[in-house]
C-alpha positions as CSV (number, residue, x, y, z in Angstrom):
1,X,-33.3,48.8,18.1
2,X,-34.9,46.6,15.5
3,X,-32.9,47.6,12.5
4,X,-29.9,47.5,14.4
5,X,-30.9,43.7,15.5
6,X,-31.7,42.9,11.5
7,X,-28.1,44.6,10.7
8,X,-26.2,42.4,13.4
9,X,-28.3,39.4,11.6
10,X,-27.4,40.0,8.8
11,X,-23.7,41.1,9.7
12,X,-23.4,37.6,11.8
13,X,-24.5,35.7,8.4
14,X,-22.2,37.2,6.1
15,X,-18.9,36.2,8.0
16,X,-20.5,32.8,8.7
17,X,-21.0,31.8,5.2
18,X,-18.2,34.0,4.1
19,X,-15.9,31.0,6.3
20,X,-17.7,28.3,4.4
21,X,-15.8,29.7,1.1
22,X,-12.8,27.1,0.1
23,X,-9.6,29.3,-0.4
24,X,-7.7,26.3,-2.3
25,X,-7.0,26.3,-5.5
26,X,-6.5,23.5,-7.7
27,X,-8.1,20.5,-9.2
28,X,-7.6,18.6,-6.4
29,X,-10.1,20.2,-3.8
30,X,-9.0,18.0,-1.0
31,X,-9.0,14.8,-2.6
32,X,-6.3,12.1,-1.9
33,X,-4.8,10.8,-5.5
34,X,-6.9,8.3,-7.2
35,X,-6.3,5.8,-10.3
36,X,-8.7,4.2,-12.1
37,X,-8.3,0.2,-12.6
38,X,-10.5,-2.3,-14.3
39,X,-12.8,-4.9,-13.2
40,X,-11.3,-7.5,-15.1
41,X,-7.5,-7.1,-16.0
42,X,-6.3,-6.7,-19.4
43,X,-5.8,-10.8,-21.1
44,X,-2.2,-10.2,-21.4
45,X,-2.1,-10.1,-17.8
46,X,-3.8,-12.3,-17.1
47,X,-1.6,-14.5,-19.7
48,X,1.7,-13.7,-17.5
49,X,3.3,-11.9,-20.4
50,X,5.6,-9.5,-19.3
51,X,5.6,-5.8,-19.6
52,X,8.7,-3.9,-21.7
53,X,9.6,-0.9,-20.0
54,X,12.8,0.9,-20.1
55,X,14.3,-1.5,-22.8
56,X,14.0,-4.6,-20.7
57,X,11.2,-7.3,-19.9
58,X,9.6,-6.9,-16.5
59,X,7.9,-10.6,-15.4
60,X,4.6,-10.6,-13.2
61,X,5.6,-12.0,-9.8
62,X,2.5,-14.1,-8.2
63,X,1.7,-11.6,-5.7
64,X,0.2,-8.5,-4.9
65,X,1.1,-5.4,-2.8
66,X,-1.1,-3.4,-1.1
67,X,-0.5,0.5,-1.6
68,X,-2.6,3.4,-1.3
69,X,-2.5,5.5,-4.8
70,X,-0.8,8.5,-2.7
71,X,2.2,5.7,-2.3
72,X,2.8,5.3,-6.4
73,X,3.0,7.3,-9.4
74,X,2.3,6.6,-13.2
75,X,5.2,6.2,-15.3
76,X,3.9,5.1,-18.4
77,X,1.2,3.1,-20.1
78,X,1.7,-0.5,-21.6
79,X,-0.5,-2.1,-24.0
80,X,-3.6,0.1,-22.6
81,X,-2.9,-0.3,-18.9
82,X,-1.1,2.2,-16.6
83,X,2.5,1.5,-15.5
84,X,2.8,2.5,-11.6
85,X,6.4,2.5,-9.8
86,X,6.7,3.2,-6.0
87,X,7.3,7.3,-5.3
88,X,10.2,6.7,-2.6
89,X,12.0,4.4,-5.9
90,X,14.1,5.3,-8.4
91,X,16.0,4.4,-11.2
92,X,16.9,1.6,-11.9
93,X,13.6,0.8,-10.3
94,X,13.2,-2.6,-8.3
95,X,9.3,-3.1,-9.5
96,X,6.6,-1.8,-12.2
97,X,3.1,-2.4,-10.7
98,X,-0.1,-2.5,-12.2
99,X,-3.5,-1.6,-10.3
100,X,-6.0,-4.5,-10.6
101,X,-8.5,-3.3,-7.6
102,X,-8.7,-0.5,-4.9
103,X,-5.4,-0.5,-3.3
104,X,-4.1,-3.6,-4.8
105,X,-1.3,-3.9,-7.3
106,X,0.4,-6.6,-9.2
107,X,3.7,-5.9,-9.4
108,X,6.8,-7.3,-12.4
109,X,10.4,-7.8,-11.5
110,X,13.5,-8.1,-14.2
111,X,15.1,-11.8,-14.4
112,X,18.1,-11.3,-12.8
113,X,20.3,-12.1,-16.0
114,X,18.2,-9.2,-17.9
């Protein structure tokens, strides 16, 4: 009686912990997509230059949007700083975005004779 009581134990903690394994693969694990941004933005930016991209100028509009990282993608990399568009655009793209702080993005437009 007691060994079978120590094997059903035992038994019981095997398929518990054997539920607690993660069966994904990946180096996501679960995570929602995340880009790193500085604490202070780059002097150019802060300047108002604009960003070439694409063969054109792209001018900082005095605003921000705010998106979640999930909501963008990288698609390219300007003087040290990552060069976000919206997923759901495409080319020609309306805006270029760059990340200043968690969910918040300054984002460039082209001057319409550009």
């Amino acid at each position: 009686m007691r060994l079978g009581l120590i094997f059903a134990l035992s038994l019981l903690s095997v398929v518990f912990a054997a539920g607690c394994v993660n069966g994904r693969t990946g180096n996501n694990n679960g995570q929602i997509q995340s880009y790193p941004y500085s604490v202070v933005e780059a002097q150019w930016i802060r300047n108002g230059e604009p960003i070439e991209y694409g063969g054109q100028k792209w001018f900082p509009v005095n605003d921000v949007e705010i998106l979640m990282d999930p909501e963008v993608t990288v698609v390219g990399e300007y003087k040290g700083t990552q060069i976000f568009v919206d997923k759901i655009d495409t080319k020609p793209y309306d805006r270029l975005y760059t990340k200043f702080a968690r969910d918040k993005f300054r984002y460039y437009e082209r001057w319409p004779n550009d």
